[in-house]
C-alpha positions in Angstrom: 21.3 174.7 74.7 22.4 176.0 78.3 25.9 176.1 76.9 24.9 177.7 73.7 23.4 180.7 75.9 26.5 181.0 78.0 28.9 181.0 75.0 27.1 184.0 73.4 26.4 185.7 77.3 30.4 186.0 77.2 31.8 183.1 79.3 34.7 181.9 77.4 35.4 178.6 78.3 32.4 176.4 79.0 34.2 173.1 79.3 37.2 173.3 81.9 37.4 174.4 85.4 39.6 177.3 86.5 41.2 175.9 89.6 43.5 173.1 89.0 45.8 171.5 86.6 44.4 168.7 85.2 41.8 168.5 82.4 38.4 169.8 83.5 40.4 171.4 86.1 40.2 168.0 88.7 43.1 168.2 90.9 43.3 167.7 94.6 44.2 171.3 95.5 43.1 174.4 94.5 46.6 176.6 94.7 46.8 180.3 93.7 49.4 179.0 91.0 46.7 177.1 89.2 44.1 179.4 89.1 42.8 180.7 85.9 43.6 184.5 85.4 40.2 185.6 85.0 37.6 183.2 86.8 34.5 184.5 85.6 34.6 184.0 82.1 34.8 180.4 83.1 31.7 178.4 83.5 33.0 176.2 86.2 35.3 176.6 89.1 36.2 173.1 89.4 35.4 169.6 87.9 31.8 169.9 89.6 31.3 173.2 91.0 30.2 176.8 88.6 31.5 179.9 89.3 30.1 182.9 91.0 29.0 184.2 87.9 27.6 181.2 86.3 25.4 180.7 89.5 23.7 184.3 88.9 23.3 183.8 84.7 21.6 180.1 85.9 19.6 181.6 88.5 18.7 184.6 86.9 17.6 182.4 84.1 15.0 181.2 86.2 13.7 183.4 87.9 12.9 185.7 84.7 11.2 182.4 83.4 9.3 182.1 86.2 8.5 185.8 86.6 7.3 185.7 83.2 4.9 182.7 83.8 3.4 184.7 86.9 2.9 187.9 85.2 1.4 186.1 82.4 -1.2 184.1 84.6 -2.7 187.0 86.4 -2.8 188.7 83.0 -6.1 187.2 82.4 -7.3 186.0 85.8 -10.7 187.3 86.8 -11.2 190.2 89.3 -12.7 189.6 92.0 -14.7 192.6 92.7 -15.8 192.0 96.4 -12.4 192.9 97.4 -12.2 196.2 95.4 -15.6 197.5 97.8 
């Protein structure tokens, strides 16, 4: 599902690093020769770590869940009136 979402938010390649040679991008060293030309439309960076830009669509992700589960549970808590005297 996560993937599904960052297909359609515009990351291109959701399967492969962008530094290194190898499949899934594993190699020993990152070099400016193997870099991908545009790293964030890639999901990862390497064979383990995401990119910049797939950290902030993950974390934003939660935190507008999360934001949205706090707003909605004071939605219909009780007011407490002694602290409005």
């Amino acid at each position: 599902m996560l993937v599904y979402f960052m297909i359609i938010s515009g990351f291109v390649d959701v399967s492969e690093g962008c530094c290194g040679t190898a499949p899934f991008g594993v190699s020993g060293i990152c070099t400016l020769l193997s870099l991908c030309p545009n790293p964030s439309s890639y999901v990862f960076w390497d064979s383990a770590h995401p990119t910049e830009r797939a950290y902030r669509f993950v974390v934003s992700s939660i935190l507008q869940q999360h934001t949205n589960n706090v707003s909605n549970s004071f939605a219909f808590a009780p007011v407490n009136s002694s602290l409005s005297n």
